[in-house]
C-alpha positions in Angstrom: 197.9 69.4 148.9 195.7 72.5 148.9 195.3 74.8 145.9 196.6 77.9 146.0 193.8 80.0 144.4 191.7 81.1 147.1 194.8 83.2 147.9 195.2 84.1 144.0 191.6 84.8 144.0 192.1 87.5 147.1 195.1 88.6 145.7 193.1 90.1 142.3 189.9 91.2 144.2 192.7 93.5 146.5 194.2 94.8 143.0 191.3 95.1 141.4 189.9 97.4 144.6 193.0 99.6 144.4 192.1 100.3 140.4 188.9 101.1 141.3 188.6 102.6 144.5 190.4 106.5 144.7 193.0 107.5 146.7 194.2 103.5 146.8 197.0 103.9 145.1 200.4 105.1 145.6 200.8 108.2 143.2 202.5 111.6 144.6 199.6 113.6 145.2 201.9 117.0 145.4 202.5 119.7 143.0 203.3 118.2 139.2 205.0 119.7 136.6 205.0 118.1 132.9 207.3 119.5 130.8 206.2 118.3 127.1 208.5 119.3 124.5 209.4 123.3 125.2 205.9 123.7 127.4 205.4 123.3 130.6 202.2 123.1 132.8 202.1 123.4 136.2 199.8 121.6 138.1 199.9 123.1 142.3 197.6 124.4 144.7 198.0 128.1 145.9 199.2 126.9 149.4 201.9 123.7 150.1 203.4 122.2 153.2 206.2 123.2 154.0 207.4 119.5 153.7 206.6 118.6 149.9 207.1 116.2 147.6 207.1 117.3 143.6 207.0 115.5 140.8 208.3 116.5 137.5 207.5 114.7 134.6 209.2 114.9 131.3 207.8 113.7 127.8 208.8 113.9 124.1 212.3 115.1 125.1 214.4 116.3 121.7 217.4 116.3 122.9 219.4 115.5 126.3 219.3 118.7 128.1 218.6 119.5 131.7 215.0 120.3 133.1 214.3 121.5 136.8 212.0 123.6 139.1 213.1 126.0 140.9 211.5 127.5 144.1 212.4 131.1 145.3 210.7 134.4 147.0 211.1 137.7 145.6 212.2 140.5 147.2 209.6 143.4 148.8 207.7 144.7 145.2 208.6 142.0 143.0 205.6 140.4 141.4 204.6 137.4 139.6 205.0 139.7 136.4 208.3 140.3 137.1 209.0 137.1 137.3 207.5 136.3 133.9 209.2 138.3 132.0 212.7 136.3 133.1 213.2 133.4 129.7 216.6 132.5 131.0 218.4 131.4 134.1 221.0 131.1 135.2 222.2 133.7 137.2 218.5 134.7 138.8 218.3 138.4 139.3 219.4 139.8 142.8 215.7 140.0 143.8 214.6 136.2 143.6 216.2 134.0 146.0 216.4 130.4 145.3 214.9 128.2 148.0 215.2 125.1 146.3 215.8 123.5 143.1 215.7 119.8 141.5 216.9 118.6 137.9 216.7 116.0 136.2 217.8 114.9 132.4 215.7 111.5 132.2 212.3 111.4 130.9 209.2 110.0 132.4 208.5 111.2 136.4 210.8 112.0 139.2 210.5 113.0 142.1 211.7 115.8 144.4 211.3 115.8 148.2 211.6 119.7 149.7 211.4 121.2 152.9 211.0 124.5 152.0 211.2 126.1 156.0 214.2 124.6 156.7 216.3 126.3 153.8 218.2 129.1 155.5 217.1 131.6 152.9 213.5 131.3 153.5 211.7 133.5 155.9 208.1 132.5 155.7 207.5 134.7 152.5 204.8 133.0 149.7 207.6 131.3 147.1 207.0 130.9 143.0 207.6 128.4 141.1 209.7 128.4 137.7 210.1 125.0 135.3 213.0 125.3 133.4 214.8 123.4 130.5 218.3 124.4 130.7 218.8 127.7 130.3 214.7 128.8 129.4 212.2 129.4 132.0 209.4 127.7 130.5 206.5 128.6 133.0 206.3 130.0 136.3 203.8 129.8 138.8 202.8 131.9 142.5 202.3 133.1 145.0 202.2 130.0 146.9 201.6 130.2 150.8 204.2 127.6 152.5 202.2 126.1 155.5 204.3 124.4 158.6 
């Protein structure tokens, strides 16, 4: 009978490669946002594929509640400022229109697969990010270009 540890022995030296190697691994590499408590950090590039996936990851939640992103444009001379100085949704004001939106009420990471072009209200304008625990805005984030 042969031993089975040669293939044992492979098997850790692959695993082992994957810790130790970058970019081995199977992590979403997309935008992140960590909601902690009532902050929220917002981890994304200032241009994302139009095809995206995000990752929302909650930690230390008090109390079941829900906690999203939501992705919109703004209408012609709305700002990032403007945007700011929203701390609750719902309803959005008439000048943001949603292009998409996740939730979630578990903690730890989930993820959210968008495609942001194919959303009827988008017309190729940069889009913001807001986090939200149900009803605050905890942090927004933009302009972000949306590439094909």
């Amino acid at each position: 009978m042969k031993s089975a540890w040669p293939l044992t022995q492979a098997s850790r030296l692959i695993f082992l490669l994957m810790i130790l190697v970058p970019g081995c691994t199977s992590a979403p590499s997309g935008p992140r946002l960590t909601i902690d408590g009532a902050q929220c950090s917002i981890d994304i590039e200032d241009r994302i594929p139009a095809k995206v996936t995000f990752t929302l990851d909650v930690k230390n939640q008090v109390e079941e509640t829900r906690h999203g992103i939501v992705i919109v444009t703004l209408a012609q001379g709305k700002t990032l400022d403007d945007l700011q100085a929203i701390r609750t949704i719902p309803p959005l004001p008439e000048w943001a229109t949603r292009v998409g939106f996740f939730s979630t009420s578990a903690d730890g990471p989930s993820t959210y697969d968008s495609d942001i072009a194919a959303n009827g209200n988008y017309h190729g304008e940069p889009v913001f990010i807001l986090c939200t625990t149900h009803p605050s805005v905890l942090a927004v984030a933009g302009p972000i270009e949306v590439t094909p």
